[in-house]
C-alpha positions as CSV (number, residue, x, y, z in Angstrom):
1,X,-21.6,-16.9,-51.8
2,X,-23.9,-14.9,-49.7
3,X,-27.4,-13.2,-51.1
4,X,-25.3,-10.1,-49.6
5,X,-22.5,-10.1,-51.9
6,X,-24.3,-11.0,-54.8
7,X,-26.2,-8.3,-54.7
8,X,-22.8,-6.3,-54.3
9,X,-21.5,-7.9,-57.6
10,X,-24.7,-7.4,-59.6
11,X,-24.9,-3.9,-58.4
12,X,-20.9,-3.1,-59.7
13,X,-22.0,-4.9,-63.1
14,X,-25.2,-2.9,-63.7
15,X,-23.3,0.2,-64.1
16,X,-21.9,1.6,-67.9
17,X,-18.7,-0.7,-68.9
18,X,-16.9,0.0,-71.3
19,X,-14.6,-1.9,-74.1
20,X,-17.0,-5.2,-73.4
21,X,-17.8,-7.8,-76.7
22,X,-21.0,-7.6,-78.2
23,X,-21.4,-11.2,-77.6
24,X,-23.6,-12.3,-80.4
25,X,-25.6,-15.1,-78.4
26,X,-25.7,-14.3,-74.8
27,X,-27.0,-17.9,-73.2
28,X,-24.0,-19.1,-74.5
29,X,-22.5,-16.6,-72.7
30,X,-24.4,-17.2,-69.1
31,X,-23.7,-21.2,-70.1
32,X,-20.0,-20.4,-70.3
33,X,-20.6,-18.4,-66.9
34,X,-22.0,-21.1,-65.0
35,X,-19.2,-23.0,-66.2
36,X,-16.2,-20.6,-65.2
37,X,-18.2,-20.3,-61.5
38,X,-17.9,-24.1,-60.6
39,X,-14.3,-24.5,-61.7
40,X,-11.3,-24.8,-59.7
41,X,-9.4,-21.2,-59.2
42,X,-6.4,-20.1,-61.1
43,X,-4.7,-18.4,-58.0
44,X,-5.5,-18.7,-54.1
45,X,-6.1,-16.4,-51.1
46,X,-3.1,-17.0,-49.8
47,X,-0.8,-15.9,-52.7
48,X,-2.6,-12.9,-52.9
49,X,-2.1,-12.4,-49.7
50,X,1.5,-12.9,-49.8
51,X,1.9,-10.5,-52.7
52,X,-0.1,-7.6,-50.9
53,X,2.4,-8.1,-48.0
54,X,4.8,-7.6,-50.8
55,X,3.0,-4.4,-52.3
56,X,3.1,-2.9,-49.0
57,X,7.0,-3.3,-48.3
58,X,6.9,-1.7,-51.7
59,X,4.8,1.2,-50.2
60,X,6.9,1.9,-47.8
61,X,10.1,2.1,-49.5
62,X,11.0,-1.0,-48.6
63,X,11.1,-3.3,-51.8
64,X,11.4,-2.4,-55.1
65,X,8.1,-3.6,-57.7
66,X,9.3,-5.1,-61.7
67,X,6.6,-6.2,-63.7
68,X,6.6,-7.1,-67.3
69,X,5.7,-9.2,-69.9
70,X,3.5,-9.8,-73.3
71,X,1.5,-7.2,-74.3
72,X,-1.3,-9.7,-75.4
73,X,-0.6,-13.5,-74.0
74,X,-2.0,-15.8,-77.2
75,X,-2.9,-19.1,-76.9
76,X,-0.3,-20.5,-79.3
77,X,2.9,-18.7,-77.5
78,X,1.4,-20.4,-74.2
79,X,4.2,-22.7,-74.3
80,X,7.4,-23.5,-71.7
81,X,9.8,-22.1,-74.1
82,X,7.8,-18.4,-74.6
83,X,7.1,-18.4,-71.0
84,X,10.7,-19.5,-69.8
85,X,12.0,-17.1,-71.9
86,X,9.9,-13.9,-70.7
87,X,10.5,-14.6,-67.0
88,X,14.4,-15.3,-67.7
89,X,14.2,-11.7,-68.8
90,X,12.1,-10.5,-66.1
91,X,14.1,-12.2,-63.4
92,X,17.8,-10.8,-65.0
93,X,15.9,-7.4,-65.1
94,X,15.3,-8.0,-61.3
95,X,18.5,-9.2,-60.3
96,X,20.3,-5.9,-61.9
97,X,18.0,-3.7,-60.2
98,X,17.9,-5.3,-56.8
99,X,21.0,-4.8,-57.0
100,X,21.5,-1.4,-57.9
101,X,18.7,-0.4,-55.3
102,X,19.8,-2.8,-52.6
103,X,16.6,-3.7,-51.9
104,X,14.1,-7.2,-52.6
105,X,12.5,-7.4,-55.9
106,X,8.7,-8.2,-56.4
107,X,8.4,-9.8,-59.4
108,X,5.1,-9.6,-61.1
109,X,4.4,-11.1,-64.7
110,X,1.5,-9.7,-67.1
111,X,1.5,-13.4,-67.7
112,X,-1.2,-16.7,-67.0
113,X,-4.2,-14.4,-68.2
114,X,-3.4,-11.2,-70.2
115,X,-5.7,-12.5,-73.1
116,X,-8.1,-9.3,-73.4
117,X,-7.1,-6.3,-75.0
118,X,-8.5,-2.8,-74.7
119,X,-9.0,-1.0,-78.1
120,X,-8.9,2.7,-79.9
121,X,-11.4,1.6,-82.7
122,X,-14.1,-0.7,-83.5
123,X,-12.4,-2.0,-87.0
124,X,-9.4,-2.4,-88.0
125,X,-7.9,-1.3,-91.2
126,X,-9.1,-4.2,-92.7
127,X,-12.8,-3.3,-92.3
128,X,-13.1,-5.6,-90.0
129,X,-14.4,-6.1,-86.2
130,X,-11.2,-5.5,-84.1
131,X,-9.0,-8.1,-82.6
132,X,-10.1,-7.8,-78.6
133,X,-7.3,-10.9,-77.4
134,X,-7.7,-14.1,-77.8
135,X,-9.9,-14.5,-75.3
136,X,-12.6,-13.0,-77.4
137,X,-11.7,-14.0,-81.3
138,X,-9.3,-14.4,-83.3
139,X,-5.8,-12.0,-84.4
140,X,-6.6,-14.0,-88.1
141,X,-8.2,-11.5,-90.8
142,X,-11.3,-13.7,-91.3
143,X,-14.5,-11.9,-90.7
144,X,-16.1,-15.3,-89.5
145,X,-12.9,-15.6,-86.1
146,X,-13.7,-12.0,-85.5
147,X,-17.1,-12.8,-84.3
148,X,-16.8,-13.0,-80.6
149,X,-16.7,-16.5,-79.3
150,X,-17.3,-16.9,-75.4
151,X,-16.1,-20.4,-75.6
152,X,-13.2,-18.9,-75.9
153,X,-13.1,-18.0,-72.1
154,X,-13.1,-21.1,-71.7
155,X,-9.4,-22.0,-73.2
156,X,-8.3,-18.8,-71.6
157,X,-8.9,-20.3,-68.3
158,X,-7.2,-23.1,-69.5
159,X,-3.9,-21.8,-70.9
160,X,-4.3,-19.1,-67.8
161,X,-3.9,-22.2,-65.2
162,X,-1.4,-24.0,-67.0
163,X,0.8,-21.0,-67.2
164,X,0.4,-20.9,-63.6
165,X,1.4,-24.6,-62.9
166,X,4.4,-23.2,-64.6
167,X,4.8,-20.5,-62.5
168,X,4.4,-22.7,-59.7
169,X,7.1,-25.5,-60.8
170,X,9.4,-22.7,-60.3
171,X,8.6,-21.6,-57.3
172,X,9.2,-25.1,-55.6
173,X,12.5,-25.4,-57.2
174,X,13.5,-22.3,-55.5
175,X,14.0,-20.0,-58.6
176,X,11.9,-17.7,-57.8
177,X,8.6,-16.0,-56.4
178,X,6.6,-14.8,-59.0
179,X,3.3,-13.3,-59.1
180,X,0.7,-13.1,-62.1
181,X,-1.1,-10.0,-63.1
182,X,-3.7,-8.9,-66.2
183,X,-5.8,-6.1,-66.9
184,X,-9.4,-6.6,-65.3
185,X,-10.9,-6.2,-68.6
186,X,-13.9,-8.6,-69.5
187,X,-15.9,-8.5,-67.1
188,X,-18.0,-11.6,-68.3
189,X,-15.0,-13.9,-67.6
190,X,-13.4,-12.0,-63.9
191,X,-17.1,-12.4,-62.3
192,X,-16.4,-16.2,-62.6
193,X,-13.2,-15.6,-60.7
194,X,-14.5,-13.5,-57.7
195,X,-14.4,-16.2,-54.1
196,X,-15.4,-16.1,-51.2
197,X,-12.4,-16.5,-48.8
198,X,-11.0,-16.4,-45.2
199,X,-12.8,-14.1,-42.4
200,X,-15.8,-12.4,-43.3
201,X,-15.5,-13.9,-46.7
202,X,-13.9,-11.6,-48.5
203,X,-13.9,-12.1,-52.3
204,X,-11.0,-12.3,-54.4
205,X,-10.6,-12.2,-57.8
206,X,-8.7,-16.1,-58.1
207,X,-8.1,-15.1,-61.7
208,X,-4.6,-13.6,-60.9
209,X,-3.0,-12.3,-57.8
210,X,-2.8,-8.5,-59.2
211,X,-4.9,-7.1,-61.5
212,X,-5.3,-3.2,-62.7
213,X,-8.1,-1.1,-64.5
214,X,-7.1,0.5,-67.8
215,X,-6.7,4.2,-68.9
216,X,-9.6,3.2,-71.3
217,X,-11.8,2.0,-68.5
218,X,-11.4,3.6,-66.0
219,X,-14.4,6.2,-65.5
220,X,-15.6,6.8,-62.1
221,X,-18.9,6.2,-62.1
222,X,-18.4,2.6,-64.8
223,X,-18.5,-0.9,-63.6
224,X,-14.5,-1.3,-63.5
225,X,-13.8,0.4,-61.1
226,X,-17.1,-0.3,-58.9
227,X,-16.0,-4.4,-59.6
228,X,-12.4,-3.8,-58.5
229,X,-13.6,-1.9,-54.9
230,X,-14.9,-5.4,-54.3
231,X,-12.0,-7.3,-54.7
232,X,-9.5,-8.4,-52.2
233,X,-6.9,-7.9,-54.4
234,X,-4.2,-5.4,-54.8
235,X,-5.5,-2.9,-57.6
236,X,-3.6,-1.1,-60.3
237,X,-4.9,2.0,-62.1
238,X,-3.6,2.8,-65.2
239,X,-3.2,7.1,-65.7
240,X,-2.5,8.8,-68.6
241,X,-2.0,12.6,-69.4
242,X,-5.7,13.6,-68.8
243,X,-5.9,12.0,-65.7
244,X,-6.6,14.9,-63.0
245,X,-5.2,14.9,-59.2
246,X,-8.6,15.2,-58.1
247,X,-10.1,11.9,-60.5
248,X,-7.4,10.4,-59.0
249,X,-7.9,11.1,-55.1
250,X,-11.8,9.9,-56.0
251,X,-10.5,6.9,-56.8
252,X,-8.2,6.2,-53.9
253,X,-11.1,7.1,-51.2
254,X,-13.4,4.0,-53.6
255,X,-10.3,1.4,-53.7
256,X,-8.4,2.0,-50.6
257,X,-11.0,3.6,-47.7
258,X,-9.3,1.5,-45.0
259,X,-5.7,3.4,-46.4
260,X,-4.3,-0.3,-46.7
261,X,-0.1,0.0,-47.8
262,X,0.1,-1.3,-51.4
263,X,-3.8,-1.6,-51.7
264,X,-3.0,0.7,-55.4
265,X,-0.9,0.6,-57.4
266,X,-1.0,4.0,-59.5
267,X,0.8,3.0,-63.0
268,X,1.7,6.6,-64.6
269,X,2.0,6.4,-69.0
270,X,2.2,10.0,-69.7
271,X,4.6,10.4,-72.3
272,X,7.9,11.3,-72.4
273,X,7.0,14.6,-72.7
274,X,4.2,15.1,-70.7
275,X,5.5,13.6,-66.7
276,X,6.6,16.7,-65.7
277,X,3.5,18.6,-66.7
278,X,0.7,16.3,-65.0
279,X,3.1,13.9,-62.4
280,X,4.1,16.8,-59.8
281,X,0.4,17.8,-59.2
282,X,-1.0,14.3,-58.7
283,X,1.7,13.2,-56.3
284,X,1.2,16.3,-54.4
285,X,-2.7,15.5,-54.0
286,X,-2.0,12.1,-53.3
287,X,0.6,12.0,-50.9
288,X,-1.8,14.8,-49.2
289,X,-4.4,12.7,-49.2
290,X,-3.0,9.9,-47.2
291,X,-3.1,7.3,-49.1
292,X,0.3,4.9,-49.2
293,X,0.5,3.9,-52.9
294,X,2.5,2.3,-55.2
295,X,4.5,4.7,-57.6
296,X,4.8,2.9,-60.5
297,X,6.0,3.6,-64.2
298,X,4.5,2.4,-67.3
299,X,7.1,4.4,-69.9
300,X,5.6,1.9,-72.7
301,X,2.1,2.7,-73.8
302,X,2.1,6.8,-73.7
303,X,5.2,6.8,-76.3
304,X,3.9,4.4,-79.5
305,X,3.8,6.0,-82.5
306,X,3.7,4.6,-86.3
307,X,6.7,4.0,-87.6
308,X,7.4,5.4,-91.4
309,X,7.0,1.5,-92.7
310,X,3.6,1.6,-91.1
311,X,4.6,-0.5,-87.8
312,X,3.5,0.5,-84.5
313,X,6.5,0.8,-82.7
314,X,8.5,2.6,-79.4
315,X,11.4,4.5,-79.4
316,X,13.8,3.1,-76.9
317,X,15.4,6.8,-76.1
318,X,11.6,8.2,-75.4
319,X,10.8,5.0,-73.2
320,X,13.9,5.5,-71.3
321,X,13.5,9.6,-71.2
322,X,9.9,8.6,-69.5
323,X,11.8,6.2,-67.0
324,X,14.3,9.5,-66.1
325,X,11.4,12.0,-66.0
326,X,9.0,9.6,-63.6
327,X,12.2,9.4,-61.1
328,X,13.3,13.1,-61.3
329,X,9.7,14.0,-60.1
330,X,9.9,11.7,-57.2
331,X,13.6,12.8,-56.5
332,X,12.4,16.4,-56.4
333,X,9.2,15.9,-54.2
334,X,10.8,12.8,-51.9
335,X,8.6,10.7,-52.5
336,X,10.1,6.9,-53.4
337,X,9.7,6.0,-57.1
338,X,8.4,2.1,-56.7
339,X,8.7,0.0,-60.1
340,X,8.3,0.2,-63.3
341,X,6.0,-2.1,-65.5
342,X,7.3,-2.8,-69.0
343,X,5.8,-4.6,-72.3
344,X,8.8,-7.4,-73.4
345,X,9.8,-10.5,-74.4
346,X,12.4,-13.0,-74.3
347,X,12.4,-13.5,-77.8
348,X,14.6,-11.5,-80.2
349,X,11.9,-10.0,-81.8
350,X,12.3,-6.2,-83.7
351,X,9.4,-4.6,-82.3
352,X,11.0,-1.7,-80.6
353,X,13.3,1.0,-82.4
354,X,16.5,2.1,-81.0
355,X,18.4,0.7,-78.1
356,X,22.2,-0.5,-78.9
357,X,20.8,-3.0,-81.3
358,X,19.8,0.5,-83.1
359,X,16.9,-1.4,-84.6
360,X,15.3,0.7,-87.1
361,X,12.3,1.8,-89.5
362,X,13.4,-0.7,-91.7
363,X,14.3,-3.5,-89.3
364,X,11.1,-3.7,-87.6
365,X,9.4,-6.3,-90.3
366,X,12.6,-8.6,-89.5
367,X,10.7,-9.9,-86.7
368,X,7.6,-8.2,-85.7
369,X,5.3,-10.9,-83.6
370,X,3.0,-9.5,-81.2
371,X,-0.4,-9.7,-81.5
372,X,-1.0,-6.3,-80.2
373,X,1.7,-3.7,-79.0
374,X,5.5,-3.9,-79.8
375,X,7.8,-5.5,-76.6
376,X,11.2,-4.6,-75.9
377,X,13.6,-7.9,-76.9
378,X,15.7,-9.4,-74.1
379,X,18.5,-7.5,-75.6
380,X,16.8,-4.6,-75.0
381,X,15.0,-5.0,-71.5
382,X,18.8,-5.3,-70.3
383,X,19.9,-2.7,-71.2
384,X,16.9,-1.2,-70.3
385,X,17.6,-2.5,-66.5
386,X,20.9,-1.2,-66.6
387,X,20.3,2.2,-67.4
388,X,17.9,2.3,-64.7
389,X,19.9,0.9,-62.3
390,X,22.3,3.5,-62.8
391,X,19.7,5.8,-61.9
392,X,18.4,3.8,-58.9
393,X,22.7,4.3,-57.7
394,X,22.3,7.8,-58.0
C-alpha cells in the first residue's frame, strides 16, 4: 500500500469514533492487526464490483435490492444448517418479490461478518460490560468473557470466510448470486480489510462486498464515515427520525462526489409512525441534490419495543405499516422505492409478535434465540414478502 494512502487511512482513524471496545491491552491488539493485514481477503474486487453494477440497476429503477439476515451472526450458529436455512428464506422472499415487481432481485445477506454490534448502554442489566458481538466477547453473563478479547477478530475472520466458501458453493451450482454485507463497525478489525486493487489502486474493504455505517455512528465529522469515503465499496447509511435533509446531503457530497449510481445506499428506520413526518423532506433534498441513491427500508430497528414479559420484541403489523408508509412516500413524490432490508431467520424462532402465527407476549420465551435483536421466523418473512408484493402489483 502506498505512503499516500496510508496517510489517508490514518487520517480517517484519528478522528472521534464512536461505539469502539476499550480493548484492555492494546499490543495485542496491533499483534492481532498485523495479523489480519497479511491474510488472505474474505471477498475480492471483482465481486464488489459486480454488486455495485447491481446497486446501480437498482438506482435506476431497474432491479429491485432484498437484504436480510441475523441481527448478530455468532460463532456457534456459523453452521450449513443456520446459514442454508437464512438464505432459503431470503431467496423465497426474492423470488415472490421479483415476481410481483417484474424485475431482477439483488440479494444481499447481513451474513459472513455481522459479528459487531452497536449498543444503547455500557451495562447491561446484569451490571455487567455489554455484549458488543462476538467478535469482541462473549453473549455469556460472566464478567471475565465480557472483557474484550481481540483474539477474537481473529475467529471472526475465520467463521466470516468460511461462511463465504458457503456462499460461494452456491454460487457455482447455479442457485444463486449472493452478496455479503455487515455494519462497518469496529474499526480495529475493517482497517485489516482495506486493499489495494485494480487502476489507481483503489482500496476496498475485502471484508464484505457491502457494508453500511450505523444510526449510532454515523456523525459527520467521526472516523466512520471519514473510513467509508475511502472505500471502494458501495456504502449504506443507516437514518433514523433525527436525521436532517441537510446531514443527509453532507453526507452524499463525502461518499458519492463523483455522483456514482448505487454508490449509497440510504436505509430509512423511522418508525412506523414517524416516515411520513421526516421521509418527504429528505427525498426532496436528495433527489435535488443529484445524487442517484438507493431507497431502501429498514422497517425493523425504529419499531422494537419491550414486550409486557420483558422481551424485546417487533410488532409485525408496525413492521409492515413502516413497509406501506416508506412506499406511499415514494408513490406520492415518484421516486422508485428500491428494497427493503429485514432482520430474520430460517429458524422457527418466536422472536417477533403478531403475523398469522399471532405469536404473542406470552409466546415469545417459546423460542427466543438471538443474541441481540428479535428476527422475523421463515413463517413470517413470507408472509412478510407477500404482503409486499401485493404492494409492489399496485
Amino acid at each position: 500500500m502506498s505512503p499516500e494512502a496510508l496517510q489517508r487511512i490514518d487520517d480517517a482513524l484519528t478522528r472521534p469514533a464512536a461505539q469502539q471496545p476499550v480493548w484492555p491491552d492494546p499490543q495485542a491488539v496491533a499483534g492481532v492487526r498485523d495479523s489480519l493485514l497479511s491474510a488472505p481477503p474474505i471477498t475480492l474486487p471483482s465481486e464488489v464490483d459486480r454488486l455495485r453494477r447491481r446497486l446501480a440497476a437498482v438506482a435506476r429503477g431497474r432491479a429491485f435490492l432484498v437484504q436480510g439476515g441475523d441481527c448478530a451472526e455468532t460463532f456457534a450458529s456459523n453452521t450449513p444448517a443456520h446459514l442454508g436455512a437464512n438464505l432459503r428464506t431470503l431467496l423465497r422472499m426474492s423470488a415472490v418479490l421479483g415476481h410481483a415487481a417484474r424485475l431482477p432481485v439483488v440479494k444481499v445477506g447481513r451474513i459472513a461478518g455481522q459479528f459487531a454490534k452497536p449498543r444503547s448502554k455500557a451495562t447491561d442489566t446484569h451490571g455487567l460490560p455489554v455484549y458488543r458481538g462476538d467478535i469482541v466477547n462473549s453473549a455469556t453473563p460472566d464478567p471475565r468473557l465480557r472483557v474484550p478479547d481481540p483474539d477474537r477478530m481473529l475467529r471472526a475472520y475465520a467463521n466470516s470466510g468460511a461462511a463465504m466458501r458457503f456462499i460461494r458453493r452456491l454460487h457455482r451450482c447455479g442457485i444463486a448470486e449472493i452478496f455479503t454485507s455487515h455494519e462497518c463497525l469496529l474499526l480495529d478489525y475493517e482497517r485489516t480489510m482495506l486493499r489495494p486493487a485494480g487502476p489507481g489502486g483503489r482500496l476496498y474493504n475485502l471484508s464484505s462486498h457491502f457494508l453500511w455505517i450505523g444510526e449510532r455512528t454515523r456523525q459527520l465529522d467521526g472516523a466512520h464515515i471519514a473510513f467509508a469515503a475511502l472505500m471502494a465499496n458501495p456504502i449504506g447509511i443507516k437514518l433514523g427520525p433525527t436525521a436532517t435533509p441537510e446531514e443527509v446531503v453532507e453526507y452524499l457530497e463525502r461518499l458519492d462526489p463523483d455522483h456514482e449510481p448505487g454508490r449509497v445506499t440510504l436505509i430509512t428506520r423511522l418508525g412506523h409512525d414517524q416516515v411520513e413526518k421526516v421521509l418527504p423532506g429528505i427525498v426532496e433534498k436528495v433527489e435535488a441534490s443529484g445524487h442517484q441513491v438507493v431507497w431502501q427500508c429498514d422497517a425493523m430497528h425504529g419499531n422494537t419495543h419491550e414486550s409486557t414479559t420483558g422481551y424485546k420484541t417487533r410488532h409485525f403489523d408496525r413492521i409492515l405499516a413502516e413497509v406501506r408508509s416508506f412506499f406511499a412516500v415514494h408513490r406520492e413524490l415518484g421516486t422508485y422505492p428500491g428494497g427493503i432490508h429485514l432482520e430474520l431467520t430460517g429458524e422457527p424462532v418466536t422472536e417477533c409478535q403478531g403475523g398469522a402465527l399471532h405469536v404473542s407476549d406470552h409466546d415469545l420465551r417459546a423460542c427466543y434465540s438471538t443474541a441481540c435483536d428479535p428476527r422475523l421466523n421463515h413463517r413470517q418473512a413470507m408472509e412478510l414478502a407477500v404482503r409486499i408484493a401485493r404492494i409492489l402489483r399496485s
